[in-house]
N, C-alpha and C positions, 0 to 999 in steps of 0.2 A: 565471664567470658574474656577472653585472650585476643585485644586486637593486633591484628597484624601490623607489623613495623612501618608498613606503606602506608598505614592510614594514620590522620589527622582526624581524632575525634575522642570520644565519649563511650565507653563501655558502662553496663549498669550499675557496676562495683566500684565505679568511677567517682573521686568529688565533682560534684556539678551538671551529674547526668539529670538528675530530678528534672534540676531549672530547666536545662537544655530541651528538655522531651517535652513541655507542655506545648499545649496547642493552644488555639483561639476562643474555640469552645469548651468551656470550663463545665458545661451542666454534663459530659463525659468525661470518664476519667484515662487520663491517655495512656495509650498503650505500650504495654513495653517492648523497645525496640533490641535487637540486638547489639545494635552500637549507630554509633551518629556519624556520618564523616563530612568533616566541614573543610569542603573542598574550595580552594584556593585559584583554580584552571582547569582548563577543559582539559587538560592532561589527567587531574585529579577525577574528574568526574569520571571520564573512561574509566580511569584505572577502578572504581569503583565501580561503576558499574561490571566489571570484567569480571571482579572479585566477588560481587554476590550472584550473579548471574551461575559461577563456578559453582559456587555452594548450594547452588538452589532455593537464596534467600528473597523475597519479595521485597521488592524497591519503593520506596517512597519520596519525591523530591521537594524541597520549599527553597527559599528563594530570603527567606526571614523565619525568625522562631516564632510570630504570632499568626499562623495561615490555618485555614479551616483543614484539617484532614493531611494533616503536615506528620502524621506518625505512624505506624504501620505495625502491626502484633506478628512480634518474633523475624522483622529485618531489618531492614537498611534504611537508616536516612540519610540522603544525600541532599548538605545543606549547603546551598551557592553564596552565602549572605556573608562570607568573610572573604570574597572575591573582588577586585573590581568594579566599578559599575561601566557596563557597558557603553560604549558614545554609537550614535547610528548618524 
């Protein structure tokens, strides 16, 4: 698959998607996603969200690459962990 120019990520024919797609729980084998987008801003996130949302592709979000149920069969990971950390 063909990611779009706007995104920041990982398609499956990608080097580095393996790593990228595993999860926390290792006793399942993760699924494979359409593409990763490792979004940078809530601008990023939108835009992401906007774009699978269009396509009709189911969304999954983490926050890090090791989270329980961090991948989602045939969409979207939108991954905040090369962002910022927030101050409150």
């Amino acid at each position: 698959m063909e990611i779009p120019e706007t995104i920041t990520g990982l398609a499956p024919d990608d080097s580095g998607y393996n790593e990228a797609r595993l999860d926390f729980n290792t006793r399942f084998p993760p699924a494979p996603s359409r593409y990763i987008d490792f979004c940078r801003s809530h601008h990023d996130v939108s835009r992401a969200i906007r774009l699978s949302r269009g396509h009709g592709y189911p969304l999954r979000g983490r926050s890090g690459s090791y989270e329980d149920h961090s991948v989602v069969d045939g969409g979207v990971v939108i991954d905040v962990s090369p962002s910022a950390p927030a101050n409150f």
